[in-house]
C-alpha positions as CSV (number, residue, x, y, z in Angstrom):
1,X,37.6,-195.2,-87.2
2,X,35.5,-198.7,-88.2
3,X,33.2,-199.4,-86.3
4,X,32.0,-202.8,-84.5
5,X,31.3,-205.7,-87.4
6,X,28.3,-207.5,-85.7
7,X,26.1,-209.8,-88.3
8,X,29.2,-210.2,-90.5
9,X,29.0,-206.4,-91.2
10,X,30.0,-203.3,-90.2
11,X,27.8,-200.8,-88.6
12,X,27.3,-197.3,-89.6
13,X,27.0,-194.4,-87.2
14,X,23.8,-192.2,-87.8
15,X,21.3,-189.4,-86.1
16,X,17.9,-190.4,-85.4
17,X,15.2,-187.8,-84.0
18,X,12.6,-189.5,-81.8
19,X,9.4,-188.9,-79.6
20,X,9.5,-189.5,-76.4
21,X,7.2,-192.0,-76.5
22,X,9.3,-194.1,-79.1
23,X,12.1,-193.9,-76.7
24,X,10.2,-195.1,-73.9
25,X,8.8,-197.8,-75.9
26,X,12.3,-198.8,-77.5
27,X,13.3,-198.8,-73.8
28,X,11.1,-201.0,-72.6
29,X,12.0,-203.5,-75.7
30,X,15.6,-203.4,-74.9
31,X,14.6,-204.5,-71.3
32,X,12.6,-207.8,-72.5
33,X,15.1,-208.5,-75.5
34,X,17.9,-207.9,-72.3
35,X,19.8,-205.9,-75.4
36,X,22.8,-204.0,-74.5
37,X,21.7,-201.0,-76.6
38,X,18.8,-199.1,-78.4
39,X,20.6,-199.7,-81.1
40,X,20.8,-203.3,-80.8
41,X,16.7,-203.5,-80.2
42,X,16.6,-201.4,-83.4
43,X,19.1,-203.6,-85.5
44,X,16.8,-206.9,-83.7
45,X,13.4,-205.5,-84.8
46,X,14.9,-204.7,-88.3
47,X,15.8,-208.2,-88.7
48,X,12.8,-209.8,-87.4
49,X,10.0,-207.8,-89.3
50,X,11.5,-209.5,-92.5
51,X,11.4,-212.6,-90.9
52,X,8.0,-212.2,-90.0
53,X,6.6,-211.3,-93.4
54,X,8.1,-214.1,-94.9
55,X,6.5,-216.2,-92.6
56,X,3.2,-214.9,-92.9
């Protein structure tokens, strides 16, 4: 079964292992980015930080 396309691409199911603390922290990040998902704070962050180096 495809999944969702979101950012003109389609998304890949995988298993992540995480602290506690990350989750919490990843929570509290989806709350301010009001993002529907961890996984959509993850796929945010991982689009940013390249932004970010670019930009000094």
């Amino acid at each position: 079964m495809s999944r969702k396309k979101i950012y003109s691409e389609p998304k890949r199911k995988i298993n992540l292992s995480l602290t506690e603390t990350a989750t919490k922290w990843l929570d509290e990040q989806r709350v301010q980015l009001t993002a529907s998902s961890l996984s959509d704070v993850i796929e945010r962050l991982a689009r940013e930080l390249p932004k970010k180096s670019i930009d000094g």
